[in-house]
C-alpha positions as CSV (number, residue, x, y, z in Angstrom):
1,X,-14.0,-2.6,43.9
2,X,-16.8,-0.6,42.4
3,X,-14.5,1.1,40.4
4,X,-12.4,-1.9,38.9
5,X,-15.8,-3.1,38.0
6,X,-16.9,-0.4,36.3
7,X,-13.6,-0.1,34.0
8,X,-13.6,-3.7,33.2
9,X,-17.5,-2.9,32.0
10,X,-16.4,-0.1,30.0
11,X,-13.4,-1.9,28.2
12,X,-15.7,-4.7,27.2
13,X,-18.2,-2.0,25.9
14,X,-15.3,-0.7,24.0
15,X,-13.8,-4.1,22.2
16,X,-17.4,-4.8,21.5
17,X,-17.8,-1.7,19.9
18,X,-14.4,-1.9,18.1
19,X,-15.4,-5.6,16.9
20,X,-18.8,-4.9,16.0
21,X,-18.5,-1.5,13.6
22,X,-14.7,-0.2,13.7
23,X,-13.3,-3.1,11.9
24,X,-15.7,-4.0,9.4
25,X,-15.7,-0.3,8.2
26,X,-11.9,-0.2,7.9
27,X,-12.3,-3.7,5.7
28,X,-15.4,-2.4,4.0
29,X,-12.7,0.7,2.9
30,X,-9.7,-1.8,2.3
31,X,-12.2,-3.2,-0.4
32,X,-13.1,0.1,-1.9
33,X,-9.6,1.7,-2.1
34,X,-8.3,-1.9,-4.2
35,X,-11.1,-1.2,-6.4
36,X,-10.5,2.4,-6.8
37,X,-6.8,1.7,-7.5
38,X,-7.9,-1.4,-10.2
39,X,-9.6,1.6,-11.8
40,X,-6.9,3.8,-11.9
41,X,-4.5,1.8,-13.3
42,X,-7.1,0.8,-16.3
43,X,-7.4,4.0,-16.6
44,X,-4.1,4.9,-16.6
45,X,-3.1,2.0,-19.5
46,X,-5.8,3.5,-21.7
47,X,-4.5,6.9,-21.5
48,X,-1.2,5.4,-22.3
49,X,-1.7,3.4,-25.1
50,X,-4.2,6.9,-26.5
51,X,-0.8,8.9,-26.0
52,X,1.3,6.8,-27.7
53,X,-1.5,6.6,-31.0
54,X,-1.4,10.3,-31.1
55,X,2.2,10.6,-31.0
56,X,2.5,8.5,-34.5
């Protein structure tokens, strides 16, 4: 009995701990990585339209 109890103390230990810092960091890097890839693609349409001035 000791034993079941224990486990069933651990587990909720563990989803707290998942609830409370595991998934806010991967939404927190969710957030960044569409950011980062907004970037990019500006990026990448002003290196286009650069490329395509030179090329006249």
């Amino acid at each position: 009995m000791k034993k079941i109890i224990l486990s069933l103390a651990m587990f909720a230990i563990s989803m707290a701990l998942l609830i409370t810092v595991i998934i806010p960091l991967a939404e927190h890097g969710k957030e960044n990585g569409q950011k980062v890839e907004t970037q990019m693609d500006t990026i990448d349409t002003k290196i286009n339209s650069l490329s395509t001035a030179i090329a006249r």
